[in-house]
BALOBA-1460 file (C-alpha; in Angstrom, 3 decimals):
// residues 175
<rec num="1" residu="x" x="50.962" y="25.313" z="78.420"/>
<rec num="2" residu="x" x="53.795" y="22.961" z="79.706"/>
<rec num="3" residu="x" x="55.149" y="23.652" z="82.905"/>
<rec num="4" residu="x" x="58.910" y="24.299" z="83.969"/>
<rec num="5" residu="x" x="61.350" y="24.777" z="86.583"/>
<rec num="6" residu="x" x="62.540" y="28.151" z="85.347"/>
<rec num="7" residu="x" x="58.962" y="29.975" z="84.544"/>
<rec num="8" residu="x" x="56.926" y="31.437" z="87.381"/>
<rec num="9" residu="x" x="57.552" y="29.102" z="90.681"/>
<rec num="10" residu="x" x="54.465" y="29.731" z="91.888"/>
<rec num="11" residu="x" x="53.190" y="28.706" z="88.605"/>
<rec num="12" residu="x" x="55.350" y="25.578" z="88.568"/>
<rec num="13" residu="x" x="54.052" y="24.625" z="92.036"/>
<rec num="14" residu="x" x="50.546" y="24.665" z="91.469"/>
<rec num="15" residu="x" x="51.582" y="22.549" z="88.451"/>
<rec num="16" residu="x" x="52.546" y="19.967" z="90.255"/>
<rec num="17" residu="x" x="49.859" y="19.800" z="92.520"/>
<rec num="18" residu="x" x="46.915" y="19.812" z="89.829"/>
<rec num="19" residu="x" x="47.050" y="16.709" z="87.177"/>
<rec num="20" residu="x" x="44.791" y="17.410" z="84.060"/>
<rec num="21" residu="x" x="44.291" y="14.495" z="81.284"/>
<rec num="22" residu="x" x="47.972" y="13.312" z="82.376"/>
<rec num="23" residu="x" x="49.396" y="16.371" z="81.362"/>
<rec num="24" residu="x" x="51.287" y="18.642" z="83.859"/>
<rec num="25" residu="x" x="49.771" y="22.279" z="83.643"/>
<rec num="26" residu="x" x="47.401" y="25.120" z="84.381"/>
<rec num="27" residu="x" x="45.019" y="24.904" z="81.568"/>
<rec num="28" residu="x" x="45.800" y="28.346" z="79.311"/>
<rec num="29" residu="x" x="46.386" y="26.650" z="75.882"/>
<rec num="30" residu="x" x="44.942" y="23.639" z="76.307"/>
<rec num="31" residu="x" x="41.233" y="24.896" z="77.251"/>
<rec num="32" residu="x" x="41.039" y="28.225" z="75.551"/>
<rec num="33" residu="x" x="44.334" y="30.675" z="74.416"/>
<rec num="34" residu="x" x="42.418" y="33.513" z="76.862"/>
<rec num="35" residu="x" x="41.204" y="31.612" z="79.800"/>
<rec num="36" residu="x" x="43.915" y="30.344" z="82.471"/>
<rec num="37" residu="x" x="42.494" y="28.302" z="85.482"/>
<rec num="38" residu="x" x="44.080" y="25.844" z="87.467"/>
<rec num="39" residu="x" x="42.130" y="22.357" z="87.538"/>
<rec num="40" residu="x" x="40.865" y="21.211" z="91.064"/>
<rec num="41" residu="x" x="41.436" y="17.388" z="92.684"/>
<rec num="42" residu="x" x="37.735" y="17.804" z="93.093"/>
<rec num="43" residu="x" x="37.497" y="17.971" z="88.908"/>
<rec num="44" residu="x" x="39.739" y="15.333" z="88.560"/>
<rec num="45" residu="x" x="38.439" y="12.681" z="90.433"/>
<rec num="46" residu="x" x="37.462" y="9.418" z="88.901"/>
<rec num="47" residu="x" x="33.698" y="9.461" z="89.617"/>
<rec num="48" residu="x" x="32.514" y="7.583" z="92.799"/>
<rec num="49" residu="x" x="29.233" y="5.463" z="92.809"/>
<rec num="50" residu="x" x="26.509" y="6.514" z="93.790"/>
<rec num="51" residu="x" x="24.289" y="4.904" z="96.821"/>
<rec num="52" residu="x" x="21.826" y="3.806" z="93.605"/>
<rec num="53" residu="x" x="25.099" y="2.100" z="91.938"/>
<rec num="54" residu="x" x="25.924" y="0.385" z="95.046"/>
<rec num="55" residu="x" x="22.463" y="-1.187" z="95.807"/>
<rec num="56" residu="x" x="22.083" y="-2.186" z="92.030"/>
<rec num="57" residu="x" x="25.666" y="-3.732" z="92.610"/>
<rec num="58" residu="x" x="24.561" y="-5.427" z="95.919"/>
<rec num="59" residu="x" x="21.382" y="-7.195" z="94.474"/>
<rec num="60" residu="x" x="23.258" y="-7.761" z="91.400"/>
<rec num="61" residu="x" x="25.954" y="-9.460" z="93.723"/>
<rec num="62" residu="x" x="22.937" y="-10.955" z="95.344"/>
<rec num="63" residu="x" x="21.472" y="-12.571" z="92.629"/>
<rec num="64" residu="x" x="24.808" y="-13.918" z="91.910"/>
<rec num="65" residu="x" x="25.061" y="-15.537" z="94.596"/>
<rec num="66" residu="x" x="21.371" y="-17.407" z="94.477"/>
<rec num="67" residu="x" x="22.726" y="-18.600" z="90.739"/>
<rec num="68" residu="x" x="25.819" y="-20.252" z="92.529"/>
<rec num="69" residu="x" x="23.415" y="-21.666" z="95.614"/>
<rec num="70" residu="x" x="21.391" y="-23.112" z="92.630"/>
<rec num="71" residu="x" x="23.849" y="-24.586" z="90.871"/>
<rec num="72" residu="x" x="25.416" y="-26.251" z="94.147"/>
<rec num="73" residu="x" x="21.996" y="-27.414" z="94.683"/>
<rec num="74" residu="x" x="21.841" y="-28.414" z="91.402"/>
<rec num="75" residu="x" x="25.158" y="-30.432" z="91.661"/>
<rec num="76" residu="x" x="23.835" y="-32.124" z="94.760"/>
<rec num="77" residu="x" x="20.931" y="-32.780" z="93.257"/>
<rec num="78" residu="x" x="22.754" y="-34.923" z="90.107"/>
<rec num="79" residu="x" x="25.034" y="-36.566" z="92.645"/>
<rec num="80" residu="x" x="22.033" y="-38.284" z="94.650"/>
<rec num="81" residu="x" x="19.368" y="-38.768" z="92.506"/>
<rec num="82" residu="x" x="20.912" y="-39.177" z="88.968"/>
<rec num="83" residu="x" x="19.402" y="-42.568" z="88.759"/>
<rec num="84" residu="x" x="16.116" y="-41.830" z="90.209"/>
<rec num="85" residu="x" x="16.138" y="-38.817" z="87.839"/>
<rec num="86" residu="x" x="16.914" y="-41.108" z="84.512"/>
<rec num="87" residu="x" x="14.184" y="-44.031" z="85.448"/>
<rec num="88" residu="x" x="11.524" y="-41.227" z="86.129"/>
<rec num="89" residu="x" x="11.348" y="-40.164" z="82.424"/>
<rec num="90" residu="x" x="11.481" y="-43.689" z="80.536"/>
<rec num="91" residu="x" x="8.256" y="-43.318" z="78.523"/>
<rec num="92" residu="x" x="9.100" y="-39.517" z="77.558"/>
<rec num="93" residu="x" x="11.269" y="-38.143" z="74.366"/>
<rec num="94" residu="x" x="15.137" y="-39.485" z="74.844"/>
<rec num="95" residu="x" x="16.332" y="-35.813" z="74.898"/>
<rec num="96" residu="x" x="15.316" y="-35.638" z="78.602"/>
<rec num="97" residu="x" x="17.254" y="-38.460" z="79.455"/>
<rec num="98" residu="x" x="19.245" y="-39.467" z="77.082"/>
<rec num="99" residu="x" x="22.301" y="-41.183" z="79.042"/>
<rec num="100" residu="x" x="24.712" y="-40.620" z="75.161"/>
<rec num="101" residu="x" x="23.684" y="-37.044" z="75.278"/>
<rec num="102" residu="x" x="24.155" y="-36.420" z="79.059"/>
<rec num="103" residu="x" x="28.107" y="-36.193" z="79.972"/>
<rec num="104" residu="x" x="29.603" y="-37.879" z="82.359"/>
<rec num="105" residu="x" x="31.174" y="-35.096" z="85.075"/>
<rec num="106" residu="x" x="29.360" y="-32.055" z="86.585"/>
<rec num="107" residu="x" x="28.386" y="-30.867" z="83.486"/>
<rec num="108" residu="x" x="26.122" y="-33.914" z="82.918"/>
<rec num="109" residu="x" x="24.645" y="-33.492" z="86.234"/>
<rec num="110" residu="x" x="23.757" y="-29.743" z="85.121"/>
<rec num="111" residu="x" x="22.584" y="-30.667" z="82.056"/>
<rec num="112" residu="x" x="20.427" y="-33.547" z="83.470"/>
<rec num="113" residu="x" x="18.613" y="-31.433" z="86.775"/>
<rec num="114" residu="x" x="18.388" y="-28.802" z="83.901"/>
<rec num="115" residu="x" x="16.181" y="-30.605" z="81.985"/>
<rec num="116" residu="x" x="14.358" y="-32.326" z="84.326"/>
<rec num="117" residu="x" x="13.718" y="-28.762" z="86.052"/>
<rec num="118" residu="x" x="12.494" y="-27.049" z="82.714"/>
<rec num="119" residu="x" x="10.545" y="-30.100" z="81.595"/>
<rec num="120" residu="x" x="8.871" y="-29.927" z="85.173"/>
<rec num="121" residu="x" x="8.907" y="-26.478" z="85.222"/>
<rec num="122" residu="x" x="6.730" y="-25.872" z="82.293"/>
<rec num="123" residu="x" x="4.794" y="-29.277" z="81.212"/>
<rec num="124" residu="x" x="2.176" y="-28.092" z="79.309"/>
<rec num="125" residu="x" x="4.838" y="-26.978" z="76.679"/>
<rec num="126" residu="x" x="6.470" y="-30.106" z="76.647"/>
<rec num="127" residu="x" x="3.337" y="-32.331" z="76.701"/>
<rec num="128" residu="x" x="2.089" y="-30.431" z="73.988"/>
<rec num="129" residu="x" x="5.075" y="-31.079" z="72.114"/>
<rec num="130" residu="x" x="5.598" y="-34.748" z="72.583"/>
<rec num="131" residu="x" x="8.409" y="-34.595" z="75.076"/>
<rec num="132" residu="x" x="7.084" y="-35.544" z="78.041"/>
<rec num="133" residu="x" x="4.478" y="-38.042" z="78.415"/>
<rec num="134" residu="x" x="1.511" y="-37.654" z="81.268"/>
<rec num="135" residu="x" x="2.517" y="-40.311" z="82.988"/>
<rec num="136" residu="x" x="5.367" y="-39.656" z="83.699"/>
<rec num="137" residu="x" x="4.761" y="-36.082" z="84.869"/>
<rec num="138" residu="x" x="1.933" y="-37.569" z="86.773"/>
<rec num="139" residu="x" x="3.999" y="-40.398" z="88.637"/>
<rec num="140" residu="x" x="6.733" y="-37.988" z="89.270"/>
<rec num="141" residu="x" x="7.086" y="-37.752" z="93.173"/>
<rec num="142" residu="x" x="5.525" y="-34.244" z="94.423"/>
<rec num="143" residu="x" x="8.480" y="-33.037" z="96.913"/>
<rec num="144" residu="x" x="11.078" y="-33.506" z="94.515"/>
<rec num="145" residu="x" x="8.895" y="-32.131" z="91.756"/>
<rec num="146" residu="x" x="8.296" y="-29.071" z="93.945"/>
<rec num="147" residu="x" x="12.219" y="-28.643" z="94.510"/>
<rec num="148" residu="x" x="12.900" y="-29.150" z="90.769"/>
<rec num="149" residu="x" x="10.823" y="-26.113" z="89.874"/>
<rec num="150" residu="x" x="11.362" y="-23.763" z="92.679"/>
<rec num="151" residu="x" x="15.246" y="-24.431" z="91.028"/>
<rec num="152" residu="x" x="14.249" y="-23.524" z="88.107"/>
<rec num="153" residu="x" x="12.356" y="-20.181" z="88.627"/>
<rec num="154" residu="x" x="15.214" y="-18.692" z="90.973"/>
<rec num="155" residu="x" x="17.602" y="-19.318" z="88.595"/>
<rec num="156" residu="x" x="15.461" y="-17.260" z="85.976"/>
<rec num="157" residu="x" x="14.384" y="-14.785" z="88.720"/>
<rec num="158" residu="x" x="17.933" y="-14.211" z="89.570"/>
<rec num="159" residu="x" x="19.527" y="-14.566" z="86.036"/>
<rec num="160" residu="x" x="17.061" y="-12.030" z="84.891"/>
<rec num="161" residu="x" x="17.205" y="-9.838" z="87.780"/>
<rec num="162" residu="x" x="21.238" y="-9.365" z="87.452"/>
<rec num="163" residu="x" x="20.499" y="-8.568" z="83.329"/>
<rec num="164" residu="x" x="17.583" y="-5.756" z="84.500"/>
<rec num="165" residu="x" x="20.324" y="-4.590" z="87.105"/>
<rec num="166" residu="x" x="23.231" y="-4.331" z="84.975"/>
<rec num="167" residu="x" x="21.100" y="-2.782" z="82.063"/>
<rec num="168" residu="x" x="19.996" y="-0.492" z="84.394"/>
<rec num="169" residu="x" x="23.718" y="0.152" z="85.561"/>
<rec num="170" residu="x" x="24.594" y="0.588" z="82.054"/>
<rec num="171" residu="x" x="21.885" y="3.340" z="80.983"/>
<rec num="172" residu="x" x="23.523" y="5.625" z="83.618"/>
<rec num="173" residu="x" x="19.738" y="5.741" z="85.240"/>
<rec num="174" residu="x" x="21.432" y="5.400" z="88.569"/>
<rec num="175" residu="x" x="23.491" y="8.372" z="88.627"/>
């Protein structure tokens, strides 16, 4: 049931201070031809998160966070010790260091501390495969080494933590 100036003015007024589905009205026709009630503000209010929501968004912002640290770490990382990073991995597979396939830029510099992280990350794979070569992993210096894979795992920890939060999010779990 539209509302109008000339009907009921009480009817009118409460009209204009309830909004259903972007229709002006108190619902008669448009929920049931019998039943007439006038919609609440409380009923239309665009649903508020709850204090689950806004944890799972804080360590989801959280986590996002750690992935941009990394990456600036990352950067850093490519900037000062591209060179040492390209003669430590002479005797293993080209793909690691290949200085054709790594771009020139900040994306190189990614894609260069990214493979030497998941190379050094997870050897045994890559041994096993052919890509790296024992010596090398073995005369790779421990400190950097250590700072390659703790890279490595926060940027899964955190890249999987924001999917397990927003899939969590997104199953309505937290409401």
């Amino acid at each position: 049931m539209r509302c109008s100036g000339s009907s009921n003015r009480r009817l009118f007024n409460a009209c204009l201070q309830y909004r259903c589905c972007g229709r002006w009205l108190v619902c008669g026709g448009y929920v049931g031809r019998n039943e007439r009630r006038v919609h609440r503000r409380s009923d239309l209010r665009v649903d508020e998160m709850t204090t689950a929501e806004m944890i799972a968004g804080g360590l989801c912002g959280l986590a996002f966070v750690f992935v941009l640290v990394g990456n600036c770490f990352a950067l850093h990382l490519g900037y000062t010790k591209r060179e040492f990073l390209l003669g430590h991995f002479k005797n293993s597979s080209p793909s690691i260091s290949n200085a054709a396939r790594i771009h020139k830029g900040y994306w190189g510099r990614l894609q260069l501390v990214g493979s030497a992280c998941m190379v050094l990350a997870f050897p045994s794979f890559f041994i096993k495969h052919g890509i790296l070569s024992v010596q090398d992993f073995a005369g790779f210096p421990r400190p950097l080494r250590w700072k390659l894979v703790v890279l490595q795992w926060s940027v899964i920890v955190s890249f999987t933590a924001m999917v397990l939060l927003v899939a969590l999010w997104k199953s309505g779990a937290l409401k």
